[in-house]
C-alpha positions in Angstrom: 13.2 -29.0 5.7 16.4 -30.9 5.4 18.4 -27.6 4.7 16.8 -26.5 8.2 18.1 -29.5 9.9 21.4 -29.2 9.0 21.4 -25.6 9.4 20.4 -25.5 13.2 22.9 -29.1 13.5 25.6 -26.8 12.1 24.7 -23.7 13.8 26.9 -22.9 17.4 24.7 -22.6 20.5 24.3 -18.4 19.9 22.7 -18.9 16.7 20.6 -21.4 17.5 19.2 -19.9 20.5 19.2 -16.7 18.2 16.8 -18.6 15.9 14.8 -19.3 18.5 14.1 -16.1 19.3 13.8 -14.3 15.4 11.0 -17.4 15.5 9.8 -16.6 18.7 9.2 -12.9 18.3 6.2 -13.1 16.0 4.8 -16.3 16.9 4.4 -15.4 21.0 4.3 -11.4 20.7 0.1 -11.8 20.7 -0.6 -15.2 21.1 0.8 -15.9 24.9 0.3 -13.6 27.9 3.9 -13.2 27.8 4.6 -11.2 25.1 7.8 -10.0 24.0 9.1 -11.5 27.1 11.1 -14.8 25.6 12.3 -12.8 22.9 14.0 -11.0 25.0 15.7 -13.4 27.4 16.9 -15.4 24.1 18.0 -12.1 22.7 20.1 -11.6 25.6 21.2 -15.2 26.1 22.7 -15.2 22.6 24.0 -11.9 22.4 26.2 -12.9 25.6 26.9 -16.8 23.9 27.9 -14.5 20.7 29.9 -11.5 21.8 32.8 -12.6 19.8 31.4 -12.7 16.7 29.3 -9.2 17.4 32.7 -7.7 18.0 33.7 -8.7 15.0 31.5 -8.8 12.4 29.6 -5.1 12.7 27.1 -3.5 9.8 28.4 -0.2 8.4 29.1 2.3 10.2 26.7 4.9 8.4 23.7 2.6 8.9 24.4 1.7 12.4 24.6 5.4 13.3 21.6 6.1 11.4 20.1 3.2 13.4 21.5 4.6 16.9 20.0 8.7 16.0 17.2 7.0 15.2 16.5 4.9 18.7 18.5 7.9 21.1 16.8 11.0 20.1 13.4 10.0 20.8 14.7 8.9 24.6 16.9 12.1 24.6 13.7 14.1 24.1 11.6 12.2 26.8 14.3 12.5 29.2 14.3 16.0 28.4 10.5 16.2 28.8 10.9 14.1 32.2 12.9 16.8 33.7 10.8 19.6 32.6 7.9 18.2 34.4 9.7 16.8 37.2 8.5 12.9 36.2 9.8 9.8 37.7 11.8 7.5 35.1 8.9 5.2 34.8 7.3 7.2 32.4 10.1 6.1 29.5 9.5 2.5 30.4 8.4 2.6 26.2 10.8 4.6 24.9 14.0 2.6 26.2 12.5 -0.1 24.2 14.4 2.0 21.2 17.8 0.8 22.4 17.2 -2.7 21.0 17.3 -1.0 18.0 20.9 -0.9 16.6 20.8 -4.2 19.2 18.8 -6.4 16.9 20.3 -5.0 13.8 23.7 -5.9 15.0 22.8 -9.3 16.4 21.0 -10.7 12.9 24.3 -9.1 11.2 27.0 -11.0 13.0 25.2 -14.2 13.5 23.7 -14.6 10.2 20.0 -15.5 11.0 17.9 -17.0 8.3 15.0 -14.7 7.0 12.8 -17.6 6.9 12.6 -18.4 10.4 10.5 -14.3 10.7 8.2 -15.4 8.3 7.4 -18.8 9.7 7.0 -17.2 13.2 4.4 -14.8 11.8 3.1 -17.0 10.0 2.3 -19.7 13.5 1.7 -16.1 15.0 -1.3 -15.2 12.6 -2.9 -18.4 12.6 -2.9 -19.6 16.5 -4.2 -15.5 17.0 -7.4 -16.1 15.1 -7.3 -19.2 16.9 -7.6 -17.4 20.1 -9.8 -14.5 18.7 -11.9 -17.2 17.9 -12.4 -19.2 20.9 -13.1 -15.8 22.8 -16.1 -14.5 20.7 -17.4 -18.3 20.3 -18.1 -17.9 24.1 -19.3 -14.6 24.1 -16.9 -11.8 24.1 -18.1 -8.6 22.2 -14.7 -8.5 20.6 -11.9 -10.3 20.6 -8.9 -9.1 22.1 -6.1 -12.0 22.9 -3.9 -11.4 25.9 -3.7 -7.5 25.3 -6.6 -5.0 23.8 -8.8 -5.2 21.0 -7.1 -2.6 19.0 -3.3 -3.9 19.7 -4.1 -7.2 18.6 -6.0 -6.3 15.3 -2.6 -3.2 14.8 0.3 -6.2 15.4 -2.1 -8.7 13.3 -1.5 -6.5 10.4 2.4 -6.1 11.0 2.3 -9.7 11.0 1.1 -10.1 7.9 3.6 -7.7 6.3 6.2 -10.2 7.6 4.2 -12.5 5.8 4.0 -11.2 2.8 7.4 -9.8 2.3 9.7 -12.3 4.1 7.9 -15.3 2.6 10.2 -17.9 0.6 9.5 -19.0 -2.6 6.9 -21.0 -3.8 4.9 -20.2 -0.5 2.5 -18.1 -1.9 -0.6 -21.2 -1.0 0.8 -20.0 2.7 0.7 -16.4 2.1 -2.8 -15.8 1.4 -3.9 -18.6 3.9 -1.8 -16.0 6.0 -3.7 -13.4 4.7 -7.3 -14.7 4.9 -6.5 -15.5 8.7 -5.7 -11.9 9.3 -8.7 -10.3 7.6 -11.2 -12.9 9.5 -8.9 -11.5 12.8 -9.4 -8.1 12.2 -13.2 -9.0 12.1 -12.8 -10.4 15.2 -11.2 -7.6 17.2 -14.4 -5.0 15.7 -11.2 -2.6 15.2 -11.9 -0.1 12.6 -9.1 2.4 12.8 -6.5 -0.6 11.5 -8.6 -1.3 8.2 -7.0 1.1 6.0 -3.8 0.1 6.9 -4.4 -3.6 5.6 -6.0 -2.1 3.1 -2.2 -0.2 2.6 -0.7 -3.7 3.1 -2.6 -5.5 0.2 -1.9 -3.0 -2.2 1.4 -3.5 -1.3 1.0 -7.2 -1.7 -0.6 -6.6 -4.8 2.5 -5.3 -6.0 5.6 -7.6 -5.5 6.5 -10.5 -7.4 6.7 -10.7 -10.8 5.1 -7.1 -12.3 2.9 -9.1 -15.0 0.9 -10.5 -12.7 0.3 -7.6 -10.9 -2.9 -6.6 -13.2 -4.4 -10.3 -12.7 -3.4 -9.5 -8.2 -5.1 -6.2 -8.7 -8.1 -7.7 -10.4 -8.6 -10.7 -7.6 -7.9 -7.5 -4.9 -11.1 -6.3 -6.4 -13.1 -9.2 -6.6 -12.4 -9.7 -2.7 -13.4 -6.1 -1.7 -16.3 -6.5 -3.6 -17.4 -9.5 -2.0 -15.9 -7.8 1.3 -18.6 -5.2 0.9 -21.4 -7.2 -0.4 -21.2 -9.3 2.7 -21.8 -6.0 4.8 -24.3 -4.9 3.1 -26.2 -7.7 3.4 -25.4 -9.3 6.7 -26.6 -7.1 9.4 -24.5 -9.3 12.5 -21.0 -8.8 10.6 -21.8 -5.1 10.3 -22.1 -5.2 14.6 -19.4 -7.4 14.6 -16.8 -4.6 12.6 -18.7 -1.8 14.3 -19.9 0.0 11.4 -23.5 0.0 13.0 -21.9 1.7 15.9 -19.8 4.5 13.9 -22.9 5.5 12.3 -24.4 6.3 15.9 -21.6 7.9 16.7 -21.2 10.0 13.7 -25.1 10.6 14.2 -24.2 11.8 18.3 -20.9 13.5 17.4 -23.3 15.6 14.5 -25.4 16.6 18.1 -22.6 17.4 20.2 -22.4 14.2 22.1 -18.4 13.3 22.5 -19.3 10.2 24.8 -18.8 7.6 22.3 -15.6 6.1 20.7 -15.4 8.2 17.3 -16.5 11.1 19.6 -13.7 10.9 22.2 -11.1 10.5 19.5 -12.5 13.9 18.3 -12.2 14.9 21.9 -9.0 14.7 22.5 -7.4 15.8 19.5 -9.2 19.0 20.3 -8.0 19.0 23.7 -4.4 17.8 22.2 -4.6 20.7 20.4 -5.5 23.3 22.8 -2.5 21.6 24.9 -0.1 22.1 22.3 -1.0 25.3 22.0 -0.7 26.3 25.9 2.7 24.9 26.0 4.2 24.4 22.6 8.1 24.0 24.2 7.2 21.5 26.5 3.2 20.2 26.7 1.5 18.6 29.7 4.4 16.0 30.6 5.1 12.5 29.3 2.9 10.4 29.8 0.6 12.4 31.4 -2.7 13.3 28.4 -4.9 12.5 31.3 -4.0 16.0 32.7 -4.9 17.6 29.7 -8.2 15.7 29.6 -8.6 17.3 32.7 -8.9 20.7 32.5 -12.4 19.4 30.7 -14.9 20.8 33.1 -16.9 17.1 32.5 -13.5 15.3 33.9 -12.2 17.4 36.7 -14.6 15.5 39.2 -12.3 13.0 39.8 -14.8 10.4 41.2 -17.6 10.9 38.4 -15.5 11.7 35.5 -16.8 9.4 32.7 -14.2 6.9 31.4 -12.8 8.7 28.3 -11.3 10.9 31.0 -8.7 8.1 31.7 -7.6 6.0 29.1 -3.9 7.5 29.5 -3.3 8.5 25.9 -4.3 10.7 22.9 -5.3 7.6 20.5 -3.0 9.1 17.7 0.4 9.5 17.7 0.9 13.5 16.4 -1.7 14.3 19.5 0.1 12.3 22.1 3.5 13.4 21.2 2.9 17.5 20.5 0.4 17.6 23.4 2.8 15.3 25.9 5.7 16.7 24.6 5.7 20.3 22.6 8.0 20.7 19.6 10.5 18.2 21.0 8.2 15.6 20.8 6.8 16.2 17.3 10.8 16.1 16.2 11.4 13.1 18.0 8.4 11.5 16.5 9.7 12.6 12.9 12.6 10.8 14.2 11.6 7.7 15.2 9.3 7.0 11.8 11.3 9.1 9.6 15.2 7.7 9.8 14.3 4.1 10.0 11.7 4.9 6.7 14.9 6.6 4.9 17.1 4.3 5.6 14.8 1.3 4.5 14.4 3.1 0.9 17.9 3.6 0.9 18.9 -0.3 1.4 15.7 -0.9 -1.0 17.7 0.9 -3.9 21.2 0.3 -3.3 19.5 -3.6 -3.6 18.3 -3.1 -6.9 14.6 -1.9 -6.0 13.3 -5.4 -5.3 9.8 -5.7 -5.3 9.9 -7.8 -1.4 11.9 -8.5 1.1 13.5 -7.0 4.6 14.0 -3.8 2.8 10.3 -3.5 1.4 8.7 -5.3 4.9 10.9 -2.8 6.8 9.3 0.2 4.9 5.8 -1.4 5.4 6.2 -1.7 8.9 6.7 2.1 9.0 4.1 2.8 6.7 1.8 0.7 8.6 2.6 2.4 12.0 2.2 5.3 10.5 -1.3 4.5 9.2 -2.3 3.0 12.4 -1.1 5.8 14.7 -3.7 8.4 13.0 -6.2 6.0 15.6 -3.9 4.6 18.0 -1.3 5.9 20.2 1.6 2.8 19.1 3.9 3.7 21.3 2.0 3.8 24.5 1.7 0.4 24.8 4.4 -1.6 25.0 3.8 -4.5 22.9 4.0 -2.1 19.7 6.3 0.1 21.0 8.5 -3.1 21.4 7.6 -4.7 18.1 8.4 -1.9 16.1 11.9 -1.3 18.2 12.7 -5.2 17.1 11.7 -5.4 13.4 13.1 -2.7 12.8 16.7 -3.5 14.1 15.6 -7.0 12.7 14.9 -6.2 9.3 17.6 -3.6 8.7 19.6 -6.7 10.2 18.3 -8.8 7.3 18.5 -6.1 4.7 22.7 -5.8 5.3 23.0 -9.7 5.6 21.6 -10.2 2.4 23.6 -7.2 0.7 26.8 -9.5 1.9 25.6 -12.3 1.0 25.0 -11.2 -2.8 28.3 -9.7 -2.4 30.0 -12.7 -1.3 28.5 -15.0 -4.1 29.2 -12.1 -7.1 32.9 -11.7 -5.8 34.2 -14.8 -7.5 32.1 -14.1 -11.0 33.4 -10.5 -10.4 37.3 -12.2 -9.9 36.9 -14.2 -13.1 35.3 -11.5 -15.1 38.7 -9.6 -14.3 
């Protein structure tokens, strides 16, 4: 606490308004109605307040332009798609977000932002959000869903949580799985199913860092939990409504019968109708933005004014589906782009650090991974507070990864310079 202190008295105004922000990002993203929104009037506020010292102190060249291919292809592409459909600009609202990319990476690198404050902001983000989920199905909300949808909150919960886990200092690991039980309990809370096996991919992770000889006595208590995980819903008939596992079995049961009006049924839906899209116009698809029209050429949804609601939620509900159906082959590239290069470069900075078993470098690939895993449910980036969150950790945490490269360089040059 006292090595805070005099880090924020010794700090110039750019940093600390900068560490304001890296704290505010994952303590407001899902716990305030405004979202992303200080973050970003901090991030610009400091970025102005520290021009100087972005103009001077830039991360390598190769992983900046890795960083910029990353964020401008999957805008090149929409833009291209806009103008094959003849679409207004609104429709890459999400997809500018990418620009923040090589932003936030530059912006951690020249002012030097502490790593810590991330993982105490997701930390104050985790715990006020069950907080919330809380207080909403105490009085009487089916599911829980914060200031945004049931299925964002449960997808940014988890994100969190790799934050969590893999920024955390030293001797926090009491925090961590306080961290850790909050998200699982918020998960339960939201009823999403389609973001389980991703925490699932997230403990295992967690399972794995730190020291490797406790990793059989991790993989043992992992076991212990799921087991009591599972006894609990065998034998507790209101936590199996709450997480919706009463309801996938009915729809399972009405899928089995034809029936598509349900939730697992419309997912099956439109990745058929994705599909068949995809395959009409493989150069170009439907339009960005636009699934709904897809959805309907559906004889059931081209009565405008008695189409049931799966007609209109806007998007494909996985990320392949949205992108080749919205988008054609151009999409599915930029897509491989936009998970793919950031994923690379994150093993890259993983190795060249010595294969550490956490930090930025292993939270950065986990982010991917768990985007990845989420979007086989959920379209991420048609909403914006996960198209935004991933556009910032990313730039964040490849931010991170360099600073701590020069850091370690910094402190071996001397022994080096000796040793000579």
């Amino acid at each position: 606490m006292r090595a805070a202190r005099q880090g924020w008295a010794a700090a110039s105004w750019a940093q600390r308004l900068a560490m304001l922000a890296l704290f505010a990002l994952p303590a407001l993203v899902v716990t305030t109605p405004v979202n992303l929104l200080p973050f970003g009037v901090l991030l610009l506020l400091s970025s102005v307040l520290g021009i100087g010292a972005l103009k001077q102190r830039r991360p390598p060249a190769a992983v900046l332009a890795a960083l910029a291919v990353s964020a401008l292809l999957p805008i090149g592409l929409g833009a291209l798609s806009l103008w094959q459909a003849q679409l207004g600009l609104r429709e890459l609202d999400n997809l500018l977000r990418f620009l923040v990319v090589p932003w936030t990476a530059c912006w951690v690198y020249a002012l030097g932002l502490p790593q810590r404050l991330l993982w105490s902001g997701a930390v104050v983000g985790l715990l006020v959000a069950l907080l919330l989920a809380a207080v909403q199905v105490l009085a009487g909300a089916e599911r829980a869903d914060g200031w945004t949808n049931a299925i964002v909150l449960a997808d940014v919960a988890v994100v969190l949580l790799v934050l969590v886990i893999h920024c955390r200092p030293p001797q926090r690991l009491p925090t961590v799985l306080l961290a850790t039980l909050a998200t699982c309990l918020l998960v339960v809370l939201t009823g999403s199913r389609g973001v389980w096996p991703a925490l699932g991919l997230v403990l295992l992770f967690a399972v794995f860092s730190g020291d490797r000889q406790a990793w059989s006595r991790r993989l043992r208590w992992l076991a212990v939990a799921a087991s009591l995980a599972a006894a609990a819903l065998v034998f507790s008939p209101t936590l199996r409504e709450q997480v919706r596992l009463n309801e996938l079995g009915r729809d399972l049961a009405r899928l089995q019968h034809g029936d598509v009006d349900s939730s697992a049924g419309a997912r099956y839906e439109r990745l058929q109708v994705a599909w068949q899209a995809f395959v009409d116009s493989p150069w170009q698809g439907v339009g960005i933005g636009q699934f709904d029209r897809a959805m309907h050429r559906l004889p059931v949804c081209q009565a405008a004014a008695s189409s049931p609601e799966r007609c209109h939620l806007g998007h494909a509900h996985n990320d392949l589906a949205e992108w080749a159906a919205t988008r054609g082959i151009p999409g599915i590239i930029a897509l491989v782009a936009a998970y793919g290069i950031p994923l690379w470069l994150f093993l890259q900075l993983w190795w060249r650090a010595g294969r550490p078993q956490s930090g930025p470098q292993v939270a950065g690939m986990s982010v991917v991974l768990v985007y990845l895993v989420c979007g086989l449910t959920q379209s991420m980036f048609a909403h914006q507070i996960t198209a935004g969150l991933y556009a910032c950790l990313v730039g964040i945490l490849a931010g991170l990864s360099l600073l701590q490269r020069r850091q370690n360089d910094t402190r071996a040059g001397p022994g080096l310079s000796a040793a000579a």
